[in-house]
C-alpha positions as CSV (number, residue, x, y, z in Angstrom):
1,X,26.9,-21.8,-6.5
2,X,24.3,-19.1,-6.2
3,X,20.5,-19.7,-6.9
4,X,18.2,-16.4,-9.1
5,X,14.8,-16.1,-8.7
6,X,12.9,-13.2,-10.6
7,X,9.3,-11.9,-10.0
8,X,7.5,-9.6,-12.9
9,X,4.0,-8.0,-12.7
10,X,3.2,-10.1,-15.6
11,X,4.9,-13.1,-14.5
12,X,3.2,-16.3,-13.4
13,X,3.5,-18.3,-9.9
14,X,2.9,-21.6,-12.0
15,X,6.5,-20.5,-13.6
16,X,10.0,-21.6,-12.4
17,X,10.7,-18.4,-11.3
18,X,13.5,-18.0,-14.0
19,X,14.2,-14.5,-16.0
20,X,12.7,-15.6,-18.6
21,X,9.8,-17.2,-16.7
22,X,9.4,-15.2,-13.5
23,X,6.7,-15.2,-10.4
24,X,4.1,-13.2,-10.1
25,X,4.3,-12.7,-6.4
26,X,6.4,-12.4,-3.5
27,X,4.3,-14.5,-2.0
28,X,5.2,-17.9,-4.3
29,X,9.1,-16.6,-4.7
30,X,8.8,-16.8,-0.7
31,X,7.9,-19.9,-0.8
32,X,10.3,-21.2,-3.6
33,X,13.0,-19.7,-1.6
34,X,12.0,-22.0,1.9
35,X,11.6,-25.0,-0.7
36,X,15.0,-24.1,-2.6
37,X,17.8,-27.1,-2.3
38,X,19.7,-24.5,-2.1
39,X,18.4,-22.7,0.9
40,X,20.7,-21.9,3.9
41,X,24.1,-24.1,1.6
42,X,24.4,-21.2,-1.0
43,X,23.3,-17.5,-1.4
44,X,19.7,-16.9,-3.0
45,X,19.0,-13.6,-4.6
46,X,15.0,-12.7,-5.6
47,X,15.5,-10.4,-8.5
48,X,12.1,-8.1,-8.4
49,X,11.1,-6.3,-11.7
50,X,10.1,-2.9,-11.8
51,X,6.7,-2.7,-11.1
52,X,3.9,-1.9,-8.2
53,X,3.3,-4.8,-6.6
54,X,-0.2,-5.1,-4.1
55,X,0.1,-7.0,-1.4
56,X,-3.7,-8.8,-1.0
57,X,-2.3,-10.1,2.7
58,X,0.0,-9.7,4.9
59,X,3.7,-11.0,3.6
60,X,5.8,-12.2,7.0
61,X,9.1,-12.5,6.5
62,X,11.0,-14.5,9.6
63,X,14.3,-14.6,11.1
64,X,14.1,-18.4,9.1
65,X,13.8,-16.1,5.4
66,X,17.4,-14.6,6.5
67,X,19.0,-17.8,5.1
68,X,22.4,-17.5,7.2
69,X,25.3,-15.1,7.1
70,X,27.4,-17.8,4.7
71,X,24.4,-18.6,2.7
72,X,22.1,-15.0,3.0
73,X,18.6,-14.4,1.1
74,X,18.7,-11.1,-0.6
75,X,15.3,-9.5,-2.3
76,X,16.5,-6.8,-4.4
77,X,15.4,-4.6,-7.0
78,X,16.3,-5.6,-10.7
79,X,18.6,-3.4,-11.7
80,X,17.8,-1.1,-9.4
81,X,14.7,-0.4,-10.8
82,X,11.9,1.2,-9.0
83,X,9.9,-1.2,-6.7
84,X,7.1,-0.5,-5.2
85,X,5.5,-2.8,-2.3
86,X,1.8,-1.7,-1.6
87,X,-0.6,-2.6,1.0
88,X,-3.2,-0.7,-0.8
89,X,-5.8,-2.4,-3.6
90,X,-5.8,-0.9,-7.5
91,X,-9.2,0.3,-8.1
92,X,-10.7,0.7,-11.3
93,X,-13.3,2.9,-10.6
94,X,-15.8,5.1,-13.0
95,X,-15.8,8.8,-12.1
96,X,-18.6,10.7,-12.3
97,X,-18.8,15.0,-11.3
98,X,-20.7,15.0,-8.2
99,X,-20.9,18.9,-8.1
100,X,-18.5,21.7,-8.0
101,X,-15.5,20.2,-9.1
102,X,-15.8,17.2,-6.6
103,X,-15.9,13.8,-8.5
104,X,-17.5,10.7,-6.9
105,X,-17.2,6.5,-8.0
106,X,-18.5,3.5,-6.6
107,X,-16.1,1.0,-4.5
108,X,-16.8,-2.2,-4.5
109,X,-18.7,-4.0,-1.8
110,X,-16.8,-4.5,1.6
111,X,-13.7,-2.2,0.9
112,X,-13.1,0.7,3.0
113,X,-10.5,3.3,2.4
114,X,-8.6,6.0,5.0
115,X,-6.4,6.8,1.8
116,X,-6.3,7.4,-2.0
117,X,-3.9,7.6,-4.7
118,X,-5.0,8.4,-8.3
119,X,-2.1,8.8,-10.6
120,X,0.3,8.8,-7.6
121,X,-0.9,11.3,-6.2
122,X,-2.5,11.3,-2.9
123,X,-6.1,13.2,-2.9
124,X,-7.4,14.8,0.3
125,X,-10.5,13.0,1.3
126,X,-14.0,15.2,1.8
127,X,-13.7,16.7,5.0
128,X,-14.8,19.7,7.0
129,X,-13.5,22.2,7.0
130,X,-11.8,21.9,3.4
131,X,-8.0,21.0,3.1
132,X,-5.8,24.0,2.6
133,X,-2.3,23.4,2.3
134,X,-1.3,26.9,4.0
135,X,-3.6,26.6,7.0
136,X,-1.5,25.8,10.6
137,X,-2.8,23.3,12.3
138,X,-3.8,20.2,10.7
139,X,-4.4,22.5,7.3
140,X,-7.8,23.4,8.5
141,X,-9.2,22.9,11.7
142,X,-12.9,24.0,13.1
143,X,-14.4,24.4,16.9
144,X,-17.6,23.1,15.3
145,X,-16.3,20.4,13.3
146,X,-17.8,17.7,15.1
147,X,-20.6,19.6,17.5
148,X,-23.9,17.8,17.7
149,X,-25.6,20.5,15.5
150,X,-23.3,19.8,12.7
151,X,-23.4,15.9,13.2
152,X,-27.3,16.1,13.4
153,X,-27.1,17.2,9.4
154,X,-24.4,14.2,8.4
155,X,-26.8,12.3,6.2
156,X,-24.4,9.1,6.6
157,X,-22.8,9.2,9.4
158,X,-21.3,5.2,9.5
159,X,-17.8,5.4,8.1
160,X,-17.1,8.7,8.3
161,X,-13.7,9.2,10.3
162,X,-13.2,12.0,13.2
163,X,-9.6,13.6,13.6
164,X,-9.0,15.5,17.2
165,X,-6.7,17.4,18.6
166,X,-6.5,18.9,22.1
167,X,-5.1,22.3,22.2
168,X,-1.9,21.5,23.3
169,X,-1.6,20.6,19.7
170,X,1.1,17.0,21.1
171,X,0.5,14.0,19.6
172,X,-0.2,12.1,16.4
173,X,-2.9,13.8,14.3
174,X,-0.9,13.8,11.0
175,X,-2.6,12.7,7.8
């Protein structure tokens, strides 16, 4: 006999974790897995909805969350249905025009991004000089990027991130 879990975006962790009445996270189907009669005597499938789940920690999975090879723990996608495990945080933010077709909006307090998605889509951060797609290397690059002239002018300087490359052009530099 085979135990079914199911986790949903709009699901609950104070459910069962049945179809009908799914988890909320990984985190709690995890944990009903480990605390399953069932665990390690019988497969265990987690069923996980379509959806974009984010990830406010670290999920560790152990050898232990294997099950065993007569009694394995499978997480799946429902279906097959697109499933989507993020590390990242969904902002809701307020965009405002800053000037010249650059928009602007307030994070909140504490949260620092390398990386943003709107839609999607990943945008190309400010930087100097501006991204262009076509440009080989690193599409754009500057011998003045970071001189002490032009880091003199950066009115706010704490946070801002510095991408170098020696001229051998080796190495990890990708974005």
């Amino acid at each position: 006999m085979s135990q079914e879990f199911y986790i949903s975006n709009t699901g609950n962790d104070l459910n069962p974790g049945t179809f009908e009445k799914p988890f909320a996270t990984l985190f709690k189907a995890q944990q009903a897995v480990r605390e399953c009669s069932q665990f390690r005597k019988s497969p265990i499938t987690v069923q996980i909805k379509e959806a974009t789940y984010y990830l406010p920690k670290t999920l560790i999975f152990t050898a232990a969350d294997s099950g065993t090879k007569a009694a394995p723990v499978t997480f799946q996608a429902y279906k097959n249905g697109e499933v989507i495990i993020s590390g990242g945080m969904k902002l809701n933010l307020e965009w405002k025009i800053f000037r010249g077709g650059v928009f602007q909006a307030a994070v909140p307090k504490g949260v620092a991004i390398d990386q943003l998605f709107v839609n999607g889509k990943r945008q190309h951060m400010a930087r100097y000089p501006n991204y262009n797609a076509n440009t080989v290397p690193y599409n754009g690059f500057a011998a003045d990027a970071f001189s002490p002239e032009r880091a003199s002018r950066w009115s706010k300087p704490k946070g801002g991130y510095i991408h170098a490359m020696h001229r051998a052009h080796w190495g990890g530099g990708a974005l």
